[in-house]
C-alpha positions as CSV (number, residue, x, y, z in Angstrom):
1,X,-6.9,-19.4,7.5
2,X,-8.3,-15.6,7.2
3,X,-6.9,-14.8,3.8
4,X,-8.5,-10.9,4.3
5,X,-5.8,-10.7,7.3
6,X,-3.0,-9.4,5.5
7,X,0.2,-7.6,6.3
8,X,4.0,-7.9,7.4
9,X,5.9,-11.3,8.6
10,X,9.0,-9.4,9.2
11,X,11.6,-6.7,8.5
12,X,15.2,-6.3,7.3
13,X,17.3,-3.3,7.4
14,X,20.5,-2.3,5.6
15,X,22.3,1.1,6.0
16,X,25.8,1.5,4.0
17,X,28.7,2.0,6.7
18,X,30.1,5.2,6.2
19,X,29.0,8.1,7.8
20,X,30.2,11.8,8.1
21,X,29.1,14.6,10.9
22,X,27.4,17.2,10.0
23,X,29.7,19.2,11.9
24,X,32.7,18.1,9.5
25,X,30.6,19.1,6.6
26,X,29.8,22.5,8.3
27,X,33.7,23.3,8.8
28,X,34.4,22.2,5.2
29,X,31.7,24.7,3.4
30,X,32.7,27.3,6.0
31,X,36.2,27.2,4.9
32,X,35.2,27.5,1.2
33,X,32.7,30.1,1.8
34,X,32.6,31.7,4.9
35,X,29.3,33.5,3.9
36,X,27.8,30.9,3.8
37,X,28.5,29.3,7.3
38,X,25.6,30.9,8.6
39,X,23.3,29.5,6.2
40,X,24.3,26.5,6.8
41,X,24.4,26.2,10.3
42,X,21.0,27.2,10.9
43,X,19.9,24.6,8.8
44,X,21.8,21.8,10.8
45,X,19.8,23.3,13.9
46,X,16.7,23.5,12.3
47,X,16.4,19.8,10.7
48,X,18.3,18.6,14.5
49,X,20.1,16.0,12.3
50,X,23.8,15.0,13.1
51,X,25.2,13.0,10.2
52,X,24.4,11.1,7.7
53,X,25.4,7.5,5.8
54,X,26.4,7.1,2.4
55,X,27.1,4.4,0.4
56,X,30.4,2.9,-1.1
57,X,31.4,3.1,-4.1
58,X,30.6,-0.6,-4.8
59,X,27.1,0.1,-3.4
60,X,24.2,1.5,-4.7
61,X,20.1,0.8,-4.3
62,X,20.8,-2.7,-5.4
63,X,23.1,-3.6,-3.7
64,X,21.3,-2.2,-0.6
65,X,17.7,-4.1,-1.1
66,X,19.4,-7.2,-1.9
67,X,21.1,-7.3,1.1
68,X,18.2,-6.6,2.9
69,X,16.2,-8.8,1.3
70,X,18.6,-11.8,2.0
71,X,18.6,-11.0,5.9
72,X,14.8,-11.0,5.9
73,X,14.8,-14.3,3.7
74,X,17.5,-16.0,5.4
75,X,16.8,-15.9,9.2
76,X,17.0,-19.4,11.0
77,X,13.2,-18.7,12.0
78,X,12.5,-18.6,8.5
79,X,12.8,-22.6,7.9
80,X,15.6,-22.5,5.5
81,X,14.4,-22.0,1.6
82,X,10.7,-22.4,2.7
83,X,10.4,-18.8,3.1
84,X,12.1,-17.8,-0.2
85,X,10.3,-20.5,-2.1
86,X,6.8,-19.2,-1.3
87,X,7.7,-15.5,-2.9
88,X,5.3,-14.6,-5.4
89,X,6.0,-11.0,-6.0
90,X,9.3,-9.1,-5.4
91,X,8.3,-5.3,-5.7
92,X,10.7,-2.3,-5.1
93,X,9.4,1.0,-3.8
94,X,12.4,4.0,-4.8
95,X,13.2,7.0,-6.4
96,X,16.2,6.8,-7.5
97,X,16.4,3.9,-9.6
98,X,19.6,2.7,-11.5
99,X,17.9,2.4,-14.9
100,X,15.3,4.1,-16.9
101,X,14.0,0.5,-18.0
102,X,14.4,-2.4,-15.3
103,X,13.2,-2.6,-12.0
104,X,15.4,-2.7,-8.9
105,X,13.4,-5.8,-8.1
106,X,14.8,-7.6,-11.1
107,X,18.4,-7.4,-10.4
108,X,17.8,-8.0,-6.8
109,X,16.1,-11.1,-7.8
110,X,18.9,-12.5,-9.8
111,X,21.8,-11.4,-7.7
112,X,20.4,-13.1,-4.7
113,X,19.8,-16.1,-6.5
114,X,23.2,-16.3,-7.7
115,X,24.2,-15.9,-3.7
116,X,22.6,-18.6,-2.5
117,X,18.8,-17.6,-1.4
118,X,16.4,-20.6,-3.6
119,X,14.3,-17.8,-4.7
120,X,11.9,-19.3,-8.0
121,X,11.9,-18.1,-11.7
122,X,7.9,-18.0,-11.0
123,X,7.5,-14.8,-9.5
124,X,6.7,-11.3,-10.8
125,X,9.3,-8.5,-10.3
126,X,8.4,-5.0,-10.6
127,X,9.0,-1.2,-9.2
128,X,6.2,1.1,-8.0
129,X,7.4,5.2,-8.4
130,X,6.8,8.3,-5.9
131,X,8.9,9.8,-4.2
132,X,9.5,8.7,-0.8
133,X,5.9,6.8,-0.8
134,X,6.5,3.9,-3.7
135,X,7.4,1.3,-1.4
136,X,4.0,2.2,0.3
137,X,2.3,1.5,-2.5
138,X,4.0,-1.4,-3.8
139,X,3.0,-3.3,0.0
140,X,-0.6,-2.3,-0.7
141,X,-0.4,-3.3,-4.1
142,X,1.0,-6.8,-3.4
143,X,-0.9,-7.3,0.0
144,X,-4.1,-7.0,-2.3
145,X,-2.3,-9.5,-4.8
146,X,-2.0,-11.9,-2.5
147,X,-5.5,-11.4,-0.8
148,X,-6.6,-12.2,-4.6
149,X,-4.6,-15.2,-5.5
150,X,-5.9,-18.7,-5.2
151,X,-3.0,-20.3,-3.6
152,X,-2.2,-20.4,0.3
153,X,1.0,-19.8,1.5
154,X,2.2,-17.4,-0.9
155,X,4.6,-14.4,0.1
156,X,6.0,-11.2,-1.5
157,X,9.0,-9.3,-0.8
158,X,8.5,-5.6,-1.0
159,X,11.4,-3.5,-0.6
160,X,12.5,0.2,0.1
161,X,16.1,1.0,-1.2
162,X,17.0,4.8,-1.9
163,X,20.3,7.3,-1.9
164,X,19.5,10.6,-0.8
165,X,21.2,12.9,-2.6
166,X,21.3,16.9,-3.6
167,X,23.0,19.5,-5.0
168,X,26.1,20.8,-3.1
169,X,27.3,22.6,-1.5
170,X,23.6,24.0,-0.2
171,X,21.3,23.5,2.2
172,X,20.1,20.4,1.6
173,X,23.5,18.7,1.7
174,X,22.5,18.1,5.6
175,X,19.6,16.2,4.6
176,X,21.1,13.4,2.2
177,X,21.6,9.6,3.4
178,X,20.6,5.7,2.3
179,X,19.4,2.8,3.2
180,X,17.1,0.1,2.3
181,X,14.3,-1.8,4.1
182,X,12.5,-5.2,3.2
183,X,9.5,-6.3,4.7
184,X,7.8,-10.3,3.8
185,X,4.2,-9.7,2.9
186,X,1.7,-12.7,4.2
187,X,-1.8,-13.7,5.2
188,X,-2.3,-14.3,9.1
189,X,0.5,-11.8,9.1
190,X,3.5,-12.6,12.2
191,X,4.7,-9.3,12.9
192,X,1.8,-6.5,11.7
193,X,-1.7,-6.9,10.5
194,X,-2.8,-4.2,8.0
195,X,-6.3,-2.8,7.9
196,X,-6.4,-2.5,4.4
197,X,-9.8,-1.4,4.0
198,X,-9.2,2.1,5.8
199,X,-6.6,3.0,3.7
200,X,-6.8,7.1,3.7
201,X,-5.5,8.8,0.9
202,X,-4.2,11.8,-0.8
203,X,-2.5,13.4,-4.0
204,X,-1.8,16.9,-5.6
205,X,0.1,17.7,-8.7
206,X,2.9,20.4,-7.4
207,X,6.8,21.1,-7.8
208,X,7.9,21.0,-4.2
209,X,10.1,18.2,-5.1
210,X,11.3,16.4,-8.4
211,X,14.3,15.1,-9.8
212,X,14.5,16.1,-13.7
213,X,16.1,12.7,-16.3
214,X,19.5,12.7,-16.4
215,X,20.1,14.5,-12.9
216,X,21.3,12.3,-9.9
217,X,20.6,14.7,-7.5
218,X,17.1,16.0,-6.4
219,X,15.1,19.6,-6.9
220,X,13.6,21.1,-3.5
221,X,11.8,23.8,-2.3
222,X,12.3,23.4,1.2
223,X,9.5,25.3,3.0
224,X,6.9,24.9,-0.1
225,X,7.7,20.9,0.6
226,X,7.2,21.2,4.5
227,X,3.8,22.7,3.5
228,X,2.7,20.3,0.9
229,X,3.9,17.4,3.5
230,X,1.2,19.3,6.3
231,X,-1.3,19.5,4.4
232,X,-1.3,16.2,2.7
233,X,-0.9,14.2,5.9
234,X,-3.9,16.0,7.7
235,X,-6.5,14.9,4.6
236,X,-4.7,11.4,4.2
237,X,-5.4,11.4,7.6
238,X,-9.4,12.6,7.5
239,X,-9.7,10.0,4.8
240,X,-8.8,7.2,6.7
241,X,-10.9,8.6,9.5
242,X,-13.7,8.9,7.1
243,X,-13.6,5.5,6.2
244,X,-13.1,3.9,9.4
245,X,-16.3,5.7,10.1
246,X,-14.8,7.6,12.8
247,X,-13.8,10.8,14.6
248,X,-9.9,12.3,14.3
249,X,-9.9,11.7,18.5
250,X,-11.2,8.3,18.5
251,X,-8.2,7.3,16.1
252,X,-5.6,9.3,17.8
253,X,-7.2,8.4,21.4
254,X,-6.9,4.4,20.0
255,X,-2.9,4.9,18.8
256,X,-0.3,3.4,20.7
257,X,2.5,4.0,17.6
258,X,2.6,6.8,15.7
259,X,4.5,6.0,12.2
260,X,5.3,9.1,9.3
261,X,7.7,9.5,7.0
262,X,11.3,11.3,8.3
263,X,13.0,13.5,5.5
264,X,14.4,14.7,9.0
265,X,14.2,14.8,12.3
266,X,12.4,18.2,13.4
267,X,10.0,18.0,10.2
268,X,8.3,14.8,11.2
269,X,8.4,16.3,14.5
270,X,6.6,19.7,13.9
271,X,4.0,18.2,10.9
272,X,2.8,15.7,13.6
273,X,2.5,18.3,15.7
274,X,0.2,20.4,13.5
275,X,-2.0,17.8,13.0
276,X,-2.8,17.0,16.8
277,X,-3.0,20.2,17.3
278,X,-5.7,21.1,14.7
279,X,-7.6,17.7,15.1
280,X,-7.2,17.5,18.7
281,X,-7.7,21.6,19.8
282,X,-4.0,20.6,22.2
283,X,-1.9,23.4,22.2
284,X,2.0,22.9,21.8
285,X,2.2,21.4,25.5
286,X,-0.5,19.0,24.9
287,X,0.3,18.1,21.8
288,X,4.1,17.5,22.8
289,X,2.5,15.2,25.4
290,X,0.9,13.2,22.9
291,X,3.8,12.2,21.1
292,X,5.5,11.5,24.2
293,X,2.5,9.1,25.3
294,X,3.0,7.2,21.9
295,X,6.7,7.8,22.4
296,X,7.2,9.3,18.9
297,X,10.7,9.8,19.4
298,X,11.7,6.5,19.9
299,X,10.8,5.7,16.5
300,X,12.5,8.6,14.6
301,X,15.5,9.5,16.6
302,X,17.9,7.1,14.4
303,X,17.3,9.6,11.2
304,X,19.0,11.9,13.3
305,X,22.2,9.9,12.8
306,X,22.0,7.9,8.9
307,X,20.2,10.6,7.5
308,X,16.8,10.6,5.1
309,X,16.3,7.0,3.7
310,X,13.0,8.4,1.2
311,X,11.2,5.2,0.4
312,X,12.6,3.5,3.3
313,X,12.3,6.4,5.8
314,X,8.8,5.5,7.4
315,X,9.4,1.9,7.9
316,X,13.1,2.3,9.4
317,X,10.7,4.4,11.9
318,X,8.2,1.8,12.3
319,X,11.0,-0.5,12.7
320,X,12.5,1.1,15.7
321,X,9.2,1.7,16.9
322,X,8.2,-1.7,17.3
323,X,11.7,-2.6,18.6
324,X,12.0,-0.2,21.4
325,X,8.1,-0.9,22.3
326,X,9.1,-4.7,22.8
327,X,12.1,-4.0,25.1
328,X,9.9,-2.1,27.3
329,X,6.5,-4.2,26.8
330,X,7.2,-7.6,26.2
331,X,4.6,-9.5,25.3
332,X,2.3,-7.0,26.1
333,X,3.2,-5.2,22.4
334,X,0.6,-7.4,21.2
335,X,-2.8,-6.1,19.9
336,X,-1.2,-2.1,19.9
337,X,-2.0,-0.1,17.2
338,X,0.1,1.4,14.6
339,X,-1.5,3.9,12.6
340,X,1.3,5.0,9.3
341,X,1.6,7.7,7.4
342,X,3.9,7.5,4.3
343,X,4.4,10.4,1.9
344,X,5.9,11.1,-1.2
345,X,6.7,14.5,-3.1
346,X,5.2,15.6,-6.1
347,X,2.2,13.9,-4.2
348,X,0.5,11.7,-2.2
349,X,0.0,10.6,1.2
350,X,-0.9,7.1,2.1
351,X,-2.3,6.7,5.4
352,X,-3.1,3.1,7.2
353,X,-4.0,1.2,10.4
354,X,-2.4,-1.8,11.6
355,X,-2.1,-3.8,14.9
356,X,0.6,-5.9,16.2
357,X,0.0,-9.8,16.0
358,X,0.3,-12.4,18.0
359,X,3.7,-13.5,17.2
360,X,5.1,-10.7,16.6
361,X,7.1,-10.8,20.2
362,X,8.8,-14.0,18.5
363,X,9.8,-11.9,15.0
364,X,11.4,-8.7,17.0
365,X,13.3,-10.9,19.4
366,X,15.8,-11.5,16.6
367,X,15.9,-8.3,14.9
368,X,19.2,-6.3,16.4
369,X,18.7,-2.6,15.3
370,X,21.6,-1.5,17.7
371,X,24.1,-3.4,15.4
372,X,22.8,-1.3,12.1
373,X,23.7,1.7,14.2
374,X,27.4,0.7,15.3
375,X,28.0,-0.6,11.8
376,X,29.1,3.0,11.1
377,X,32.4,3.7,10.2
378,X,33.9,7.3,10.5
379,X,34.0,8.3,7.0
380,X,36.7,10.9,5.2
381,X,36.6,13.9,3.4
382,X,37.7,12.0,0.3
383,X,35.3,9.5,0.6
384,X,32.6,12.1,0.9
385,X,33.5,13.8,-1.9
386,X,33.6,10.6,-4.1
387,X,30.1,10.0,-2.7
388,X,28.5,13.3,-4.2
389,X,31.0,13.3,-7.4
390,X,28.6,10.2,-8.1
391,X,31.1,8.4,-10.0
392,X,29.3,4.8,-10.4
393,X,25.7,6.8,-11.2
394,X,27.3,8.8,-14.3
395,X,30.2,6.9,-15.4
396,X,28.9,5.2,-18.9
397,X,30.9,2.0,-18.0
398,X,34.1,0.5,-16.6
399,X,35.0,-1.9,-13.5
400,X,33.8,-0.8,-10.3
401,X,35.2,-3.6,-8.1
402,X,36.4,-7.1,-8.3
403,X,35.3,-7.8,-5.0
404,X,38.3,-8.1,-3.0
405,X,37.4,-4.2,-1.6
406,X,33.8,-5.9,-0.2
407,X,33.4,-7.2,3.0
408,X,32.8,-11.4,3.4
409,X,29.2,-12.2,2.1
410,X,28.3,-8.4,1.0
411,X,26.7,-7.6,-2.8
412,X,28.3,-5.2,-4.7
413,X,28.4,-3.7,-7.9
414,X,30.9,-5.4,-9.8
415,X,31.1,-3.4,-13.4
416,X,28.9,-1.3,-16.3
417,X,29.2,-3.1,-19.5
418,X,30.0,-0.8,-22.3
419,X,26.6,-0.9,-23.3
420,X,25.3,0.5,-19.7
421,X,24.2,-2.6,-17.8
422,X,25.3,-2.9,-14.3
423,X,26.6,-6.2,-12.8
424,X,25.9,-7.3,-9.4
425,X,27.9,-9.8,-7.4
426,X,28.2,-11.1,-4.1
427,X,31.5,-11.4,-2.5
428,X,32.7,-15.0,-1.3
429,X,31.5,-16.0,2.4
């Protein structure tokens, strides 16, 4: 085995099931302020987004890694407890954490033991923090664990769980969502190798994004942050060019899957644009014909519909990237490159390579992306204003649910102890 081939074994996703329109939200602000209607309409057509998912009131980042992490751990392909007993590390990437102390990855470790997945008390649990871009970091930092450690065979779990949130009403309402994504880390890799040596990076120390302690909703200055996001995804980019020893075209030319981060729809759109057409001299028609070449769209057109994810954003992309590629290509999806670009406020950029292994056919054939999609449920006023009232994110304890509200199998947050620690459970199969 070829222990400097590292990468991704598989994928999970998770998206809470309630959603609300846009349009519904539009009608509601416009009836409490009409002067603002306009405001808030052209910011729906600008961002092209259409609704977005929320979470229940039983649900929160925890709830949504773990059950990612249990689909990805407890596939029939995965041999049973095999794959969870070879888990080394269990890393969370998120920014909006449930306490100031302990990592996501802890609780998500215990509350899927306690439902069933053989997960070991010899592992390391930790969180990596950045805005959108900690769950990029935490898969580089555990790939390179694992390249390090003397032991074949081992895996880590690195996952991506995040609730959008912001103040309302404004314009960034449109822009909130959740979700959570959980990728195995391995050598000899069965769904994406990652070139870990060409990693391009980026950082900068500025305000166009931040969420102060104590606040459960986020800061943003919308077209100072679309800036930043530009400029930090074309030297991200450079770098990795730089140290792949080659030109901006050569990399572009050799894509066949484009990957970036979505806060929403048009923005990963337009800053993609940018960059091909500075690097590449296309103008807006050739550049558009780039991303349809790569089929760009493919791979962010579900934001459009659960909202931004943050940490888990680029690799719901990548996800429905590779998905939509294998419908079409078959087995041909083998050796394409993937070339990722994650990014988090505040900032940094992470740029990487990767290319599609062999069995990576075998892995997507049992993912079912279309089902996250029609797990929606049309969601009411009420609900959406018990959503952003944030009730389980302030509330200093209490009972949240006995479990007889959650679905057959589901993790939820049972209850905050007087003291502030939350309890996780998993509802009876």
């Amino acid at each position: 085995m070829d222990k400097d081939v590292i990468g991704i074994g598989d994928m999970a996703m998770y998206v809470p099931n309630p959603k609300i329109e846009l349009a519904e939200v539009l009608s509601m602000r416009a009836a409490e302020d009409p002067a603002f209607e306009r405001r808030l309409r052209r910011a729906i057509e600008s961002t092209n987004q259409v609704s977005m998912r929320f979470p229940e009131i039983w649900e929160d980042p925890v709830t949504m890694a773990a059950e990612a992490t249990a689909a990805v751990l407890q596939r029939p392909d995965r041999s049973g407890g095999a794959a969870a007993e070879s888990v080394r590390y269990i890393a969370t990437g998120t920014e909006t954490s449930v306490d100031m102390s302990k990592p996501i990855s802890s609780y998500v470790h215990g509350v899927v033991q306690r439902g069933g997945t053989p997960l070991r008390a010899n592992v390391s649990t930790f969180q990596v923090q950045h805005a959108c871009a900690g769950g990029t970091i935490a898969l580089t930092g555990v790939a390179a664990l694992l390249n390090a450690a003397a032991v074949p065979g081992e895996t880590g779990v690195v996952i991506c769980s995040d609730v959008a949130r912001y103040e309302t009403p404004s314009t960034a309402e449109i822009t909130q969502g959740a979700g959570a994504v959980a990728m195995v880390i391995e050598d000899n890799p069965r769904l994406l190798q990652l070139d870990l040596r060409t990693i391009g990076l980026y950082s900068s120390d500025v305000d166009d994004f931040f969420r102060p302690l104590g606040s459960v909703t986020a800061r943003v200055k919308g077209r100072y942050s679309v800036d930043c996001y530009n400029e930090a995804l074309e030297a991200a980019f450079l770098d990795h060019c730089q140290r792949r020893r080659a030109t901006a075209q050569e990399v572009l030319t050799k894509t066949d899957m484009l990957v970036v981060h979505v806060p929403f729809h048009r923005m990963a759109v337009t800053g993609t644009m940018r960059l091909l057409e500075r690097q590449l001299g296309l103008d807006p028609a050739g550049a558009q014909q780039f991303l349809e070449r790569v089929r760009f769209d493919e791979g962010i057109e579900a934001t459009r519909v659960v909202g931004n994810t943050y940490s888990a954003s680029a690799y719901m992309s990548l996800m429905w990237n590779l998905y939509n590629r294998f419908k079409t290509d078959g087995e041909k999806i083998v050796g394409q490159q993937v070339l990722l670009a994650s990014y988090g406020s505040g900032n940094t950029m992470t740029v990487l390579g990767g290319t599609v292994a062999p069995s990576a056919p075998e892995v997507i054939s049992r993912w079912n992306l279309e089902k996250v999609l029609q797990s929606a449920t049309a969601a009411t006023m009420d609900q959406y204003h018990q959503f952003i009232r944030s009730s389980t994110y302030t509330m200093d304890s209490g009972a949240v649910s006995d479990g007889s509200d959650v679905p057959s199998g589901r993790y939820y947050l049972s209850g905050i102890r007087d003291d502030g620690y939350r309890q996780y459970e998993r509802a009876p199969v």
